[in-house]
PAVO-701692 format. One record per residue: residue in three letters; x negated, y, z of N, C-alpha, C in turn. Coordinates in nm, 4 decimals. Atoms other than C-alpha are relative to their C-alpha. Layout:
<nodes>
code = ALA; n.X = X; n.Y = Y; n.Z = Z; ca.X = X; ca.Y = Y; ca.Z = Z; c.X = X; c.Y = Y; c.Z = Z;
...
</nodes>
This chain:
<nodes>
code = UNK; n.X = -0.0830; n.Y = -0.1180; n.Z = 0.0000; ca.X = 0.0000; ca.Y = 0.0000; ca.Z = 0.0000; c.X = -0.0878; c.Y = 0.1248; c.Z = 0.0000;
code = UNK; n.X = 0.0663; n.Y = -0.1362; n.Z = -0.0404; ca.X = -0.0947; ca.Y = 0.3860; ca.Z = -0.0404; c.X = 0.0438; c.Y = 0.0576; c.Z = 0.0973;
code = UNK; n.X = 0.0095; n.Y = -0.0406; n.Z = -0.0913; ca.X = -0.2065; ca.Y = 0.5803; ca.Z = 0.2317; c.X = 0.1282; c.Y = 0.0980; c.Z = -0.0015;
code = UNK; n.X = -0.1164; n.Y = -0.0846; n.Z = 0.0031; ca.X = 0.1033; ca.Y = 0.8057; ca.Z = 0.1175; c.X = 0.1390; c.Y = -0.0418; c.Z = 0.0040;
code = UNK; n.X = -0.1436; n.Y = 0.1265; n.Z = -0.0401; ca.X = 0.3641; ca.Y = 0.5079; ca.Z = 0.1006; c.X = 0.0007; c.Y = -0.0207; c.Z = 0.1410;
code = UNK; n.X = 0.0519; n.Y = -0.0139; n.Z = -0.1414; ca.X = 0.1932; ca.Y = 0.4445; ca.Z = 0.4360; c.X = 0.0465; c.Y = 0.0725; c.Z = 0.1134;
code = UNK; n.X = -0.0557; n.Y = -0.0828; n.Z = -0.0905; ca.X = 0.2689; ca.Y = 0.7721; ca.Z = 0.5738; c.X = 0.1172; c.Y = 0.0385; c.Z = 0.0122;
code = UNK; n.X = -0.1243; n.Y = -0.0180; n.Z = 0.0774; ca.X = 0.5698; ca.Y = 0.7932; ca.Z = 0.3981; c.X = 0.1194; c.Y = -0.0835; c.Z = 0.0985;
code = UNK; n.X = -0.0460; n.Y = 0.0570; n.Z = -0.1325; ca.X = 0.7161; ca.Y = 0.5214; ca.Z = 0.6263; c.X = -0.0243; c.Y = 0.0040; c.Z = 0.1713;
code = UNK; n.X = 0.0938; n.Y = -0.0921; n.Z = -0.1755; ca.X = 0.5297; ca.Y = 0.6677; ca.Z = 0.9756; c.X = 0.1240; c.Y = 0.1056; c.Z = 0.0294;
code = UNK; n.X = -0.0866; n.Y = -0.1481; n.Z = 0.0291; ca.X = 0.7168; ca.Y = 0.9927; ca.Z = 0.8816; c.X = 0.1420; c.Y = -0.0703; c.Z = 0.0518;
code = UNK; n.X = -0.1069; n.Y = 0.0406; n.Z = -0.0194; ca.X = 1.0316; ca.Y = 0.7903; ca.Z = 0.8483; c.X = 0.0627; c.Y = -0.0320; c.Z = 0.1547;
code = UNK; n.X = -0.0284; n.Y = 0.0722; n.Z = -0.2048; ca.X = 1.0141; ca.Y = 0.5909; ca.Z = 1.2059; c.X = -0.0114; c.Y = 0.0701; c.Z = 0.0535;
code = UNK; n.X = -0.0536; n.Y = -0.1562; n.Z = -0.0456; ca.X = 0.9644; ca.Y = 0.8957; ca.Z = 1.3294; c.X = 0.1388; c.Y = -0.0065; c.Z = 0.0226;
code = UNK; n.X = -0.0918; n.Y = -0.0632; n.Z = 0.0182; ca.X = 1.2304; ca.Y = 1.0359; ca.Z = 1.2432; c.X = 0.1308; c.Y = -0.0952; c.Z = 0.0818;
code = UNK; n.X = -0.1149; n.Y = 0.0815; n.Z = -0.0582; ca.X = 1.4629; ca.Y = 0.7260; ca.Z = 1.3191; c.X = -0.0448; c.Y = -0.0110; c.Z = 0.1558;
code = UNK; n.X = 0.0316; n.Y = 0.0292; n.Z = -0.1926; ca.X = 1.2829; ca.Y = 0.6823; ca.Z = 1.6823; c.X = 0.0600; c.Y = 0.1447; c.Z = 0.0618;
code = UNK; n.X = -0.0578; n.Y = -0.1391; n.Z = -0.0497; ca.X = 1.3663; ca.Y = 1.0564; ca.Z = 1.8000; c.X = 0.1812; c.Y = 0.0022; c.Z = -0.0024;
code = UNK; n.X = -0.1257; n.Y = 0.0078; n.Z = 0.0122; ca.X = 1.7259; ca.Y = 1.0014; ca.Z = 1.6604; c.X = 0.0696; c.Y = -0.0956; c.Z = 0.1018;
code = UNK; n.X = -0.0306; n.Y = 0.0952; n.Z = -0.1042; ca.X = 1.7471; ca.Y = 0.7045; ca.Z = 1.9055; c.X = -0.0461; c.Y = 0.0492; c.Z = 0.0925;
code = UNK; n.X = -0.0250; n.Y = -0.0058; n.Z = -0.1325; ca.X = 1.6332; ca.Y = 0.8558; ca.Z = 2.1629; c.X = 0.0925; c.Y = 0.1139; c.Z = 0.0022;
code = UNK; n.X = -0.1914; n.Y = -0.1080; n.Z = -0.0279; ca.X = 1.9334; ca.Y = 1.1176; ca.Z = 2.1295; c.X = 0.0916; c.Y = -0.0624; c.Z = 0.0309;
code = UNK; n.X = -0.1312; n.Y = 0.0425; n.Z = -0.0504; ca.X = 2.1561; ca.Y = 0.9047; ca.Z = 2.1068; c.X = 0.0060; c.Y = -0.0558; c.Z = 0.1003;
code = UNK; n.X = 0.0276; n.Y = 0.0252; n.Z = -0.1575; ca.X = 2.0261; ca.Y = 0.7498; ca.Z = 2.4222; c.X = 0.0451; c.Y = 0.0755; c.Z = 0.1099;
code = UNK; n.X = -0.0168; n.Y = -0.1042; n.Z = -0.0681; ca.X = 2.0003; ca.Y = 1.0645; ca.Z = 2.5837; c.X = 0.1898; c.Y = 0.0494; c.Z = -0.0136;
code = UNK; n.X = -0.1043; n.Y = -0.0619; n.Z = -0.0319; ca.X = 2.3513; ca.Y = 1.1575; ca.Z = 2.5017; c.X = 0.0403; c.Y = -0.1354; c.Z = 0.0410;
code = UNK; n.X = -0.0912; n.Y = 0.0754; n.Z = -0.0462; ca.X = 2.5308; ca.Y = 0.8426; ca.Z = 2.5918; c.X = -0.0066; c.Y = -0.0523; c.Z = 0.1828;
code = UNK; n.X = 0.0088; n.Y = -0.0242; n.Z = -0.1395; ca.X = 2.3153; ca.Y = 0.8848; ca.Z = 2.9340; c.X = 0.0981; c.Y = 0.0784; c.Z = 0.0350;
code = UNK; n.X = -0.0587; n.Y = -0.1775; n.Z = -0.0206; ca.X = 2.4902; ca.Y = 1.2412; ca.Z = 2.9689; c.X = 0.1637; c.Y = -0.0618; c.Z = 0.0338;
code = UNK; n.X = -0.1556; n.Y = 0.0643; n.Z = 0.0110; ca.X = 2.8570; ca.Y = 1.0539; ca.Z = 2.8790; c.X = 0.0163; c.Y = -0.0907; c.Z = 0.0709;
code = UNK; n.X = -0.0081; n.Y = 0.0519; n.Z = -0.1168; ca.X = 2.8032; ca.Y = 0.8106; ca.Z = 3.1487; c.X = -0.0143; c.Y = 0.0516; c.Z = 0.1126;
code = UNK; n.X = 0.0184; n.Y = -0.1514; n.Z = -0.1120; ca.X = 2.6890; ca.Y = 1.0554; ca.Z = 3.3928; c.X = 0.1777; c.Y = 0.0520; c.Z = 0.0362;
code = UNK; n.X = -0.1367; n.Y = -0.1055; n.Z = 0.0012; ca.X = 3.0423; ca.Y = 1.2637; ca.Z = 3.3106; c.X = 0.0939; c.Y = -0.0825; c.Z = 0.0185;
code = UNK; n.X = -0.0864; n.Y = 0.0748; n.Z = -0.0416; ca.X = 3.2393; ca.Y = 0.9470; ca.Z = 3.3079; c.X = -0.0057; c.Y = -0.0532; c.Z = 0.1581;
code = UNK; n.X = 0.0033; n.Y = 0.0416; n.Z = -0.1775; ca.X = 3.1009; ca.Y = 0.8273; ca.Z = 3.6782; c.X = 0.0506; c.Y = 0.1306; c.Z = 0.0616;
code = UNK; n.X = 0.0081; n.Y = -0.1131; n.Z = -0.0507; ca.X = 3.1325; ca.Y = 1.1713; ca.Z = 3.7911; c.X = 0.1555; c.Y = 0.0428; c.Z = -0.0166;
code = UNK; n.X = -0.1339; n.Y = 0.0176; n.Z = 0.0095; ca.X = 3.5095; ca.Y = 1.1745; ca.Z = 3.6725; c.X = 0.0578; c.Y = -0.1129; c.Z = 0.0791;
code = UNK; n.X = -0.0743; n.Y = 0.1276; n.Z = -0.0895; ca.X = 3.6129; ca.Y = 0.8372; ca.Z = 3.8107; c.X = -0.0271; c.Y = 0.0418; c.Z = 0.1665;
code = UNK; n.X = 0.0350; n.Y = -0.0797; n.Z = -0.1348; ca.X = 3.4581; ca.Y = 0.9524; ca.Z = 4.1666; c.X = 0.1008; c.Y = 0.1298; c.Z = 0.0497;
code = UNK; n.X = -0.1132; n.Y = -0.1359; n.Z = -0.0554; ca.X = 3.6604; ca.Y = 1.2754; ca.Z = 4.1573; c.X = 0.1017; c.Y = -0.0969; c.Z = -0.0115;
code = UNK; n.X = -0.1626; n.Y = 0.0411; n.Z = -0.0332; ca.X = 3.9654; ca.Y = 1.0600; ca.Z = 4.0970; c.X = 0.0342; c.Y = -0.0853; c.Z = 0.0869;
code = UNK; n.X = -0.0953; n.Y = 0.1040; n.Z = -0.1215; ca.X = 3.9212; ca.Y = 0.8001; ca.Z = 4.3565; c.X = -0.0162; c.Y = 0.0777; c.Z = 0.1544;
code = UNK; n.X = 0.0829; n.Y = -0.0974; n.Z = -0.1495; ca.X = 3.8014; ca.Y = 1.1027; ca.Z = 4.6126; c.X = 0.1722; c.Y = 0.0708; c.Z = 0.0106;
code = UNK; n.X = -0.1637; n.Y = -0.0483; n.Z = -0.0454; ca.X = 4.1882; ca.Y = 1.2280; ca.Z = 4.5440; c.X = 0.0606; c.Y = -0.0241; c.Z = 0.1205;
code = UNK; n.X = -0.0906; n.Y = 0.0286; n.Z = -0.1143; ca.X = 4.3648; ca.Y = 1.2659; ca.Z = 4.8431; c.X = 0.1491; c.Y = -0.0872; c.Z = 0.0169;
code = UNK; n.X = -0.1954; n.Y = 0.0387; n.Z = 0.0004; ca.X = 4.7467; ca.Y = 1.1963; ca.Z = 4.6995; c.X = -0.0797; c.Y = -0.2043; c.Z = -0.0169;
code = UNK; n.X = -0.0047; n.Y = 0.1281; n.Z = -0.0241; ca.X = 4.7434; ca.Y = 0.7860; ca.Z = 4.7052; c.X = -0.0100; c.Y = -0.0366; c.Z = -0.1446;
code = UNK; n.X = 0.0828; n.Y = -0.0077; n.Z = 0.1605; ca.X = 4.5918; ca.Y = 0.6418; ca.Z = 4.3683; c.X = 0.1481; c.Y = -0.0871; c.Z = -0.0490;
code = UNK; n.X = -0.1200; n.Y = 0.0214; n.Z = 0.0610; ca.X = 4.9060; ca.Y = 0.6385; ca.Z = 4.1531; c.X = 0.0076; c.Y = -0.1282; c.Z = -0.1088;
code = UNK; n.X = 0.0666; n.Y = 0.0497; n.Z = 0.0656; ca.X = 4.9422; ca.Y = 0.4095; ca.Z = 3.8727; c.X = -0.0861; c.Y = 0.0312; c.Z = -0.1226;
code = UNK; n.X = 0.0217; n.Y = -0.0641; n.Z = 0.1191; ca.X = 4.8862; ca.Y = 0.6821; ca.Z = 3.6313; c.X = -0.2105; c.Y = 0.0097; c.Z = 0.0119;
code = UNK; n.X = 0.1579; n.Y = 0.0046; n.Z = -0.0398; ca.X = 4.5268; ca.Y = 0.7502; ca.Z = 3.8181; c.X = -0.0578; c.Y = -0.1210; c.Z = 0.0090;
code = UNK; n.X = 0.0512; n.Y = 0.1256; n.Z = 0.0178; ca.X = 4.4536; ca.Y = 0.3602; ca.Z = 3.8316; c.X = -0.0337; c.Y = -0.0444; c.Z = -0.1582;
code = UNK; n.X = -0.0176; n.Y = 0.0089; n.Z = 0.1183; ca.X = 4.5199; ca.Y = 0.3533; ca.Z = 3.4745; c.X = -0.1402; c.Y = 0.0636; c.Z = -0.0606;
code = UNK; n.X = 0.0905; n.Y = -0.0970; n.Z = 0.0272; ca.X = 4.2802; ca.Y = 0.6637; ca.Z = 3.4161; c.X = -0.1654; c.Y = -0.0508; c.Z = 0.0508;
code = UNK; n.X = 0.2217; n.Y = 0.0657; n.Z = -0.0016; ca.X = 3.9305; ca.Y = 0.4967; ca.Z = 3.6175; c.X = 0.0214; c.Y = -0.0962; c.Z = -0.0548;
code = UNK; n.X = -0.0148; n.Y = 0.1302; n.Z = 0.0798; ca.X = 4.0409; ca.Y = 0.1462; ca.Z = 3.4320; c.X = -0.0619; c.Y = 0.0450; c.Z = -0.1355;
code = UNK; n.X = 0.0233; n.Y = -0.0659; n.Z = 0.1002; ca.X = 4.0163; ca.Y = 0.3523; ca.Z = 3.0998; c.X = -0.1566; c.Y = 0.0358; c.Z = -0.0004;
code = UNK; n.X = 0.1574; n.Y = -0.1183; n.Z = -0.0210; ca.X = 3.6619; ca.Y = 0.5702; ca.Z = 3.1812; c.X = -0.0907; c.Y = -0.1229; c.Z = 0.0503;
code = UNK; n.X = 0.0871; n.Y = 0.0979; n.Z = 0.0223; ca.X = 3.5333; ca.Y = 0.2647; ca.Z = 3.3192; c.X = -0.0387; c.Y = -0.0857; c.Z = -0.1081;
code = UNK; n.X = 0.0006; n.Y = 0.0646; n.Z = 0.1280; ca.X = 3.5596; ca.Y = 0.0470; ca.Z = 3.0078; c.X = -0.0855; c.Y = 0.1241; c.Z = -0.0736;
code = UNK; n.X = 0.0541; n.Y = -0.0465; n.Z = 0.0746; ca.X = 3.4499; ca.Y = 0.3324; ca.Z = 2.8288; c.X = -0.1573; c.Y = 0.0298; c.Z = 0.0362;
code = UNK; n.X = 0.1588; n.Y = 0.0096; n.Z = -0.0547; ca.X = 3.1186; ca.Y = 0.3528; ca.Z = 3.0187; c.X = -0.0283; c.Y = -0.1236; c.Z = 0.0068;
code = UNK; n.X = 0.0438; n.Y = 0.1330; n.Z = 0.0018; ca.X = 3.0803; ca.Y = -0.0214; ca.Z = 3.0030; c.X = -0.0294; c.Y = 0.0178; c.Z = -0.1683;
code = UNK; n.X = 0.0298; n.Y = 0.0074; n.Z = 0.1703; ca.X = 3.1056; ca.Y = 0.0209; ca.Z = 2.5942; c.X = -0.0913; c.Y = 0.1027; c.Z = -0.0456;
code = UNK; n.X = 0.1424; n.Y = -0.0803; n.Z = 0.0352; ca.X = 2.8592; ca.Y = 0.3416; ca.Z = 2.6218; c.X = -0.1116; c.Y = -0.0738; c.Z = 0.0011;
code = UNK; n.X = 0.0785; n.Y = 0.0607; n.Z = -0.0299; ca.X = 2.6240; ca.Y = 0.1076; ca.Z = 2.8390; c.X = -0.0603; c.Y = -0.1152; c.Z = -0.1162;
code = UNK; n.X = 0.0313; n.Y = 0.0863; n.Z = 0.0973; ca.X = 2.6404; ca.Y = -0.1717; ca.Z = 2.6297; c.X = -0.0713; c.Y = 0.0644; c.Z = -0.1917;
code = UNK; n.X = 0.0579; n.Y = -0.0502; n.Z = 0.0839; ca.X = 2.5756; ca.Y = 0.0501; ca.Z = 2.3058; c.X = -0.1802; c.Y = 0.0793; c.Z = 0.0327;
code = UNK; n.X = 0.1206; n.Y = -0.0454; n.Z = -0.0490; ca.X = 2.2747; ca.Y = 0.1777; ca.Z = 2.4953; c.X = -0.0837; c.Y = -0.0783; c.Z = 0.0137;
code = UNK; n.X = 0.1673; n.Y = 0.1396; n.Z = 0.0664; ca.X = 2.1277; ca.Y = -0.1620; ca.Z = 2.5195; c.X = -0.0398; c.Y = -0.0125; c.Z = -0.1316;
code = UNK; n.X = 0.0787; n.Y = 0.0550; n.Z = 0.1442; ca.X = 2.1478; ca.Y = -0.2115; ca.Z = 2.1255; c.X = -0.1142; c.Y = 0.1146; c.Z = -0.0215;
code = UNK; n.X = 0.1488; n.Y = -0.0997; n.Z = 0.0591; ca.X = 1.9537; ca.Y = 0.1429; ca.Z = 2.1324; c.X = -0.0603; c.Y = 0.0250; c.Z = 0.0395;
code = UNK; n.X = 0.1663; n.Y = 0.0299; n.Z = -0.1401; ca.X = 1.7033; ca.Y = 0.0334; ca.Z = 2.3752; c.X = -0.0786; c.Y = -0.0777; c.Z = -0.1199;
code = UNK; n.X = 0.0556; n.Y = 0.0914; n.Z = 0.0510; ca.X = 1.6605; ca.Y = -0.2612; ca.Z = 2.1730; c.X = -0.0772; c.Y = 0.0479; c.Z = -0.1618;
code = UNK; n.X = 0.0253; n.Y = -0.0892; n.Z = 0.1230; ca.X = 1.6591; ca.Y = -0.0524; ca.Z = 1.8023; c.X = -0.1431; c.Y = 0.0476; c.Z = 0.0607;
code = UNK; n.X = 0.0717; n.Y = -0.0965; n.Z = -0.0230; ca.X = 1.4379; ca.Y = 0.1591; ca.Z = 1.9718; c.X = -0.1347; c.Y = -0.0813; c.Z = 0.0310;
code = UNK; n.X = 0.1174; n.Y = 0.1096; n.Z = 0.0154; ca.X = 1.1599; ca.Y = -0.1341; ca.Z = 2.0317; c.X = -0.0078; c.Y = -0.0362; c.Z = -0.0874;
code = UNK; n.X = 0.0337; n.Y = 0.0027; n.Z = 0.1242; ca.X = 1.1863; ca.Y = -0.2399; ca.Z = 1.7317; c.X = -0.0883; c.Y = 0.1107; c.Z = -0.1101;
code = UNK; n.X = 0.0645; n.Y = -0.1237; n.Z = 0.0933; ca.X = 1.1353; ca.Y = 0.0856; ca.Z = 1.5470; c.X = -0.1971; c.Y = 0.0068; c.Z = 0.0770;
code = UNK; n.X = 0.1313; n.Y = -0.0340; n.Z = -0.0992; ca.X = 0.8049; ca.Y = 0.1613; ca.Z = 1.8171; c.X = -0.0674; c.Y = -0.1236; c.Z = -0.0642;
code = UNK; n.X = 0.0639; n.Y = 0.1462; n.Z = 0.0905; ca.X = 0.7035; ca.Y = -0.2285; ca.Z = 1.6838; c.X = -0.0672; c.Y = 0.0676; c.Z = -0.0738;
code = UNK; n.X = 0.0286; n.Y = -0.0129; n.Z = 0.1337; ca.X = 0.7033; ca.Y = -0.1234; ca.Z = 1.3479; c.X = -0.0429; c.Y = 0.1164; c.Z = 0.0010;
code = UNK; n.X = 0.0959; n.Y = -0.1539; n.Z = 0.0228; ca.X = 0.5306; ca.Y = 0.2646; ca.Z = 1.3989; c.X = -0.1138; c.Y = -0.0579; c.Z = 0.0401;
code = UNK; n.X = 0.1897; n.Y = 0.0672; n.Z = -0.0598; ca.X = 0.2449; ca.Y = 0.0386; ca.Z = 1.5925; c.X = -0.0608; c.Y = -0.0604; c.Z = -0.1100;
code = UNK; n.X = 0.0559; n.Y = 0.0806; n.Z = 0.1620; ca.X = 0.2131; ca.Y = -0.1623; ca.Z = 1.2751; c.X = -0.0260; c.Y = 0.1009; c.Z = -0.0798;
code = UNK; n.X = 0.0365; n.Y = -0.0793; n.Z = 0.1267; ca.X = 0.2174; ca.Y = 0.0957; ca.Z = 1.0318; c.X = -0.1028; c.Y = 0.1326; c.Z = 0.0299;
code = UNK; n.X = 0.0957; n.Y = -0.0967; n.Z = -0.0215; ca.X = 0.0213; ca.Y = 0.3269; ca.Z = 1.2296; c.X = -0.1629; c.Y = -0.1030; c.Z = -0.0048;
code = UNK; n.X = 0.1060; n.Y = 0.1110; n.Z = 0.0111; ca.X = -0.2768; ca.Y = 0.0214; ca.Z = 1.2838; c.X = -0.0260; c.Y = -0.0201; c.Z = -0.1381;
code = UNK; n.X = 0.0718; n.Y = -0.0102; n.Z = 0.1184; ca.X = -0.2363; ca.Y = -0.0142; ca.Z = 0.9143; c.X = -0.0798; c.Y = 0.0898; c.Z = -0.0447;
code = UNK; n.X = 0.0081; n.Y = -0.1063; n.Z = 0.0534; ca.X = -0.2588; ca.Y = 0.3353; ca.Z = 0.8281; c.X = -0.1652; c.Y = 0.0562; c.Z = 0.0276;
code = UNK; n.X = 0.1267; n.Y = -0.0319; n.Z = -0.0243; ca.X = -0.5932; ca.Y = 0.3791; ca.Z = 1.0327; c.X = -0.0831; c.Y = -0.1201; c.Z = -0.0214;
code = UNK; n.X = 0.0762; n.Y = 0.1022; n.Z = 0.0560; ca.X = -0.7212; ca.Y = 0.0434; ca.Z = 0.8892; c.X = -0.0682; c.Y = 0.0615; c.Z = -0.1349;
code = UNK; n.X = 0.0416; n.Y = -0.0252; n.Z = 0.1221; ca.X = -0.7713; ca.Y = 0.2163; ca.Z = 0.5393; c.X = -0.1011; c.Y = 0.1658; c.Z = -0.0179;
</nodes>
């Protein structure tokens, strides 16, 4: 390969590694706001209705399906780092 195909893909993983860690970073942020919601609603004083049982049932699930999307972009995100170690090792092989 040329050193410009080479960098050409470097550049790329880049680009895709930074993007994963955003989306990391935000789906931290959206778990954060979802715990931080469920807490205010079971800290309610009035007696947890079914409408409010309904509501942390909901926010939980949805922070279980952030979490879980956060493992695949843990996992993405090793991968990509893999493959910048490789192509960077190539890149200073030549």
């Amino acid at each position: 390969m040329s050193i410009s195909f080479t960098s050409s893909i470097i550049s790329r993983l880049k680009r895709e590694i930074t993007e994963i860690e955003q989306q990391i970073s935000t789906h931290k942020n959206k778990i954060s706001k979802i715990s931080a919601k469920v807490k205010q609603l079971q800290k309610n004083p009035q007696d947890h209705t079914d409408l409010i049982s309904t509501q942390i049932k909901k926010l939980t699930a949805q922070a279980e399906q952030l979490t879980d999307k956060q493992a695949e972009l843990t996992k993405q995100l090793s991968v990509k780092n893999a493959e910048l170690r490789l192509q960077t090792s190539k890149s200073s092989l030549k």
